[in-house]
C-alpha positions in Angstrom: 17.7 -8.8 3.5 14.4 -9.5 4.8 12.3 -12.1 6.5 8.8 -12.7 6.5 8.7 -12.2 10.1 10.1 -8.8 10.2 7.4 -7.1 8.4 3.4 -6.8 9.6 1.2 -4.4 11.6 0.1 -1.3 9.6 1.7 -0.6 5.9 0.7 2.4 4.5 0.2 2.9 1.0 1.7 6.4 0.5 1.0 9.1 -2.3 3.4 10.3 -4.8 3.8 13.7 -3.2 3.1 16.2 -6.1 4.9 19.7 -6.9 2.1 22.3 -7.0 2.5 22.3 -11.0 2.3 18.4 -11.0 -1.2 18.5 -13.0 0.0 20.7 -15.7 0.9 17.6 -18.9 4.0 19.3 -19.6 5.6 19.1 -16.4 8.0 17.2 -14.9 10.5 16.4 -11.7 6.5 16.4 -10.2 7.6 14.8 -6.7 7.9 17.2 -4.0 10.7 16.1 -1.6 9.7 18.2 1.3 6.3 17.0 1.1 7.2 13.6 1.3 9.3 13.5 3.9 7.4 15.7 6.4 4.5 13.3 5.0 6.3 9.7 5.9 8.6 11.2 8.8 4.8 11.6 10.5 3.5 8.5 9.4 5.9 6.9 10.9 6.1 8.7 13.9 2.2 8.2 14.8 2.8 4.4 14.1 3.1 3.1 10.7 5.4 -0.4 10.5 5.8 -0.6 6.4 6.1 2.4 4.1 4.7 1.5 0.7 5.2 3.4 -2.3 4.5 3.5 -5.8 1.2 1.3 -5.6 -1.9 2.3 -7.4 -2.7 4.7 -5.0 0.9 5.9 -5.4 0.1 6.7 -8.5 3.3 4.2 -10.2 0.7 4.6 -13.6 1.4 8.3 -13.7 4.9 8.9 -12.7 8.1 9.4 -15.4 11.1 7.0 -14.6 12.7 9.7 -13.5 10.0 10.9 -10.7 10.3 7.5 -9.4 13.5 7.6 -9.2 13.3 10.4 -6.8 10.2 8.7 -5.2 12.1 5.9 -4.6 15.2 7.6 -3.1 13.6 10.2 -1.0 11.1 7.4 0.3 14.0 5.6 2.0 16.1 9.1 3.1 12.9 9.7 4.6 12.3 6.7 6.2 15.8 6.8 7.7 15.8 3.1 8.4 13.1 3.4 11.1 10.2 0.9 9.3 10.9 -1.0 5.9 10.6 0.8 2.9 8.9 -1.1 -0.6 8.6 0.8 -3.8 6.0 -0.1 -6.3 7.6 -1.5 -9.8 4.2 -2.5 -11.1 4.0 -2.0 -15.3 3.0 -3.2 -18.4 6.0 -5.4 -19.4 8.2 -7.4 -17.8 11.6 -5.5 -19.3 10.3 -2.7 -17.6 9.9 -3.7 -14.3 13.4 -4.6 -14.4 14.3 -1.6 -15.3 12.5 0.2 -12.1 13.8 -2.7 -10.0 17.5 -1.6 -11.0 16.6 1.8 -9.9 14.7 1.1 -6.5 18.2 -1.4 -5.5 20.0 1.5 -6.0 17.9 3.7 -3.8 18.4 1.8 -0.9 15.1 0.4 -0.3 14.1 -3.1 1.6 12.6 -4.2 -1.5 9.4 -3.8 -4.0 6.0 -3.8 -4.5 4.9 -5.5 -8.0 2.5 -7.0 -9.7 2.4 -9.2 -12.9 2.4 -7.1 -15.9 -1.1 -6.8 -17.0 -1.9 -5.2 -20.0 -2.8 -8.2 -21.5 -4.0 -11.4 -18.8 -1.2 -13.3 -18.1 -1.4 -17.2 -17.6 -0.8 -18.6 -14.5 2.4 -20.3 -15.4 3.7 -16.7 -17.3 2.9 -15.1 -13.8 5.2 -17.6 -11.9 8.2 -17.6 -14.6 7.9 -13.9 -13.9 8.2 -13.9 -10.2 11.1 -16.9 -10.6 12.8 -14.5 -13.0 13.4 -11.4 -11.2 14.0 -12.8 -7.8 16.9 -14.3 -10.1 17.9 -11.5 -11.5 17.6 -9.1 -7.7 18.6 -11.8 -5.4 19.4 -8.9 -2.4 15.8 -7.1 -3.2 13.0 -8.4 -1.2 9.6 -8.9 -3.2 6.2 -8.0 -1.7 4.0 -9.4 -4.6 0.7 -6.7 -5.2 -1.7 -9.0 -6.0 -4.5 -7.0 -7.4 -6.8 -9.6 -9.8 -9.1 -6.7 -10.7 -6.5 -4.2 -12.4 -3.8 -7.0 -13.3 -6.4 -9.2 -14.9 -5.2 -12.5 -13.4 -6.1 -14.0 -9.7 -2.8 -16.2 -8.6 -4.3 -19.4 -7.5 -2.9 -20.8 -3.7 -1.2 -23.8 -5.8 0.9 -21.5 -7.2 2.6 -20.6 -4.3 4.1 -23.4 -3.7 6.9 -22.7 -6.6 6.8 -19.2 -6.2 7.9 -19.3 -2.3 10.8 -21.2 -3.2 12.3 -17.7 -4.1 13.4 -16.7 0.0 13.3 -13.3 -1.3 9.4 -13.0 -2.0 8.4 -12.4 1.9 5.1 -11.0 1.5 2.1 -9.8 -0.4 -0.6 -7.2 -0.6 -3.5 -9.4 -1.0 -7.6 -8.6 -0.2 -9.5 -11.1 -2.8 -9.7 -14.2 -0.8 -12.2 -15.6 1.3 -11.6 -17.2 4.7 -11.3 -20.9 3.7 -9.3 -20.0 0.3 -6.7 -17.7 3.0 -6.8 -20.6 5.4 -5.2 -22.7 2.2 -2.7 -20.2 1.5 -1.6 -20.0 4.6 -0.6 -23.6 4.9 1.7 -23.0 1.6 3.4 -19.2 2.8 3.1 -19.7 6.4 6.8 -19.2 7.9 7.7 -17.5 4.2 5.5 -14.7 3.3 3.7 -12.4 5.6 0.6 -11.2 3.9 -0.9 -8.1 4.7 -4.8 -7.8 3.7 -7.3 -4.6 3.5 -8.0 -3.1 7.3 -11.4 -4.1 7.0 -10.4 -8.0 7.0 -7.9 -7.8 9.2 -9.9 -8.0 12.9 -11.0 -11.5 11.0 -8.1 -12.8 9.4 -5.3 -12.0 11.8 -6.5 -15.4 13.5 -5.9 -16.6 10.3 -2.5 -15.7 10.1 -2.5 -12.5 8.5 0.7 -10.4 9.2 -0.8 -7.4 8.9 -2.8 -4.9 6.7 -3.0 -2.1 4.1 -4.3 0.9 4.4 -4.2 3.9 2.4 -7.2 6.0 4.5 -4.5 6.3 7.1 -3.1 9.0 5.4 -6.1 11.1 6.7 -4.8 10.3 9.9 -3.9 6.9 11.4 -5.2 6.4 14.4 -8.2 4.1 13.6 -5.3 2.2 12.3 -3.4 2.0 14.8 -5.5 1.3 17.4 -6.7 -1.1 15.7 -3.5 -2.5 15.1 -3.1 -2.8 19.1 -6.8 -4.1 19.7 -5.7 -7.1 17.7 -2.4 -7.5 19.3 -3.5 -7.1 22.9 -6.2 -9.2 22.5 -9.5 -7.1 22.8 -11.7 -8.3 20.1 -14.4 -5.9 21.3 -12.7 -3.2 20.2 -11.1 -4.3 17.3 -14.3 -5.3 16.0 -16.0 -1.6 16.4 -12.8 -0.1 14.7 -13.5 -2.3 12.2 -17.3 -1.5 11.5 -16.4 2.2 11.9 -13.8 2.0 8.6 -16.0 0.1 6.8 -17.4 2.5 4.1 -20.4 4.3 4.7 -23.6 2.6 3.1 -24.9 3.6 -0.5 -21.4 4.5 -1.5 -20.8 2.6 -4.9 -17.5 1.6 -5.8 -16.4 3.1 -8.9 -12.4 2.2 -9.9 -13.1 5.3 -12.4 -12.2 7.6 -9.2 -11.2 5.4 -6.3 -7.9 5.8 -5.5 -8.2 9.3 -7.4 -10.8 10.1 -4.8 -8.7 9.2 -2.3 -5.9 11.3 -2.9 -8.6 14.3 -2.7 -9.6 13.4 0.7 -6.3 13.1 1.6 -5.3 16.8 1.0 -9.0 17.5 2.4 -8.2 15.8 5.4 -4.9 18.3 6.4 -3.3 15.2 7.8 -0.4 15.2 5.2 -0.3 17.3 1.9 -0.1 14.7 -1.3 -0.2 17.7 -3.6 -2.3 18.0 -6.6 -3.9 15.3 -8.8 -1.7 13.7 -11.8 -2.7 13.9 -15.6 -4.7 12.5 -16.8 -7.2 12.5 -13.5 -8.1 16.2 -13.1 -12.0 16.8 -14.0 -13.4 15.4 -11.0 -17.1 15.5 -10.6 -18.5 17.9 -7.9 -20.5 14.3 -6.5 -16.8 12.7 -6.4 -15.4 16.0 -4.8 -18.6 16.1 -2.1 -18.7 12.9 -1.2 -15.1 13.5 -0.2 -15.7 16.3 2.1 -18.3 14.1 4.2 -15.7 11.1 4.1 -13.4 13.4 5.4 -15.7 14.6 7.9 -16.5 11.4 9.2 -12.6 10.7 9.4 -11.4 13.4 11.7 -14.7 11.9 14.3 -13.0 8.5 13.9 -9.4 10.1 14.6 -11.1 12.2 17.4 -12.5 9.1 18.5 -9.7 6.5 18.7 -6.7 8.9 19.1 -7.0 8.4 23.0 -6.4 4.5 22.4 -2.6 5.1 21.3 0.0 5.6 23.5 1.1 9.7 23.9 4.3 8.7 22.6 2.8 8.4 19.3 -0.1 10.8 19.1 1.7 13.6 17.6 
């Protein structure tokens, strides 16, 4: 088992690592085990500290049980025990979850990634039982709780933390929908028992506030922004970290559109060369050209940043 103090710096949301027929709707077995590890054995090589699978970006929504099964079990052979390894369980029902929770303790992993079922809003109270219940039922599988309000339809207010930390196995929590004085309040409830990790934009801010560390899924175009500023923060250099931080902010006039955001994503990842996540999942596969060109230039823009901040890091992990 885990503690809350063995898990911050950079976690990196991974992609499910698609077979080349992976957009086809008849296929299956779609996860492509050489992929992922060359994929996570680099990401962790050039400095990632958390290997996160199975999130939204990780395409959990799209996968069979079977696929992340494999996900799940390749993830940690891939990992080989450097970094802790979390594997998404989020779904629509609580049964479920169990279900992929029996399957991820099986695989080895440190522990998972979940959210409250959401097809319907849960109550606040629901969203707690639910927590209280499978740290019961899993009481050797850390929890990393994905708090998402916009997709999972409910915001967890800091008040209910205070019941849901009593569970010693719920040590952390993707978390990027709070402002300063509402994180300040959590931290005075987790502090000591969850490390929460928020989007890389926040972090030069709220690692004074006691964030552990942040989320990123851009690193897979190459992490080095990341990572450097990762060290910025940890060193001290507030300069720096700060210009990191307005360089991976997104450029302006961009909207935000969840129609094709983390599908988006994925196709600037392949774009990008860094890592090859394979081909989009069913059913996100007419892409509009705008989506597809708008990617290109992010992509552009990325490799100047990697370029840019790549001399920061320590040769030992620039490879």
């Amino acid at each position: 088992m885990l503690s809350a103090k063995d898990i911050g710096g950079l976690m990196a949301m991974m992609p499910a690592f698609a077979t080349d027929n992976a957009a086809d709707i008849r296929a299956a077995n779609t996860v492509d085990v050489a992929k992922l590890h060359k994929g996570v054995d680099r990401m962790i090589r050039d400095g990632g500290n958390v290997i996160a699978a199975a999130g939204s970006f990780g395409e959990f929504h799209t996968l069979l049980p079977e696929e992340l099964n494999v996900l799940a079990h390749e993830t940690v052979a891939a990992a080989k025990k450097r970094v802790p390894v979390f594997v998404g369980v989020t779904s629509l029902n609580s049964r479920e979850v169990v279900q992929k929770m029996k399957l991820v303790e099986q695989s080895g992993a440190d522990g998972v990634l979940v959210g409250v079922p959401f097809y319907f809003p849960s109550t606040v109270d629901n969203a707690v039982r639910f927590f209280r219940e499978i740290g019961e039922m899993f009481p050797r599988l850390n929890i990393m709780i994905y708090h998402n309000p916009t997709l999972h339809n409910i915001k967890i207010p800091v008040e209910a933390f205070v019941e849901i930390t009593k569970n010693p196995a719920v040590i952390g929590m993707k978390d990027s929908h709070r402002d300063a004085p509402e994180f300040l309040k959590l931290q005075k409830v987790v502090k000591g028992k969850m490390s929460v990790f928020v989007m890389q934009t926040q972090y030069f801010d709220y690692a004074d506030l006691g964030a552990a560390g942040f989320w990123s899924i851009d690193a897979w175009m190459g992490p080095w922004p990341q990572v450097a500023l990762r060290d910025a923060v940890a060193r001290g250099d507030r300069e720096l970290a700060e210009a990191i931080t307005l360089d991976l902010m997104p450029a302006p006039g961009v909207p935000v559109d969840l129609s094709w955001r983390e599908t988006a994503a994925k196709i600037a990842v392949k774009l990008s060369g860094y890592v090859d996540p394979g081909p989009l999942r069913p059913p996100f596969l007419d892409i509009p050209q705008a989506v597809v060109d708008r990617q290109k230039k992010r992509v552009e823009r990325w490799h100047q940043l990697c370029a840019k901040y790549r001399s920061d890091i320590p040769a030992a992990k620039a490879v």
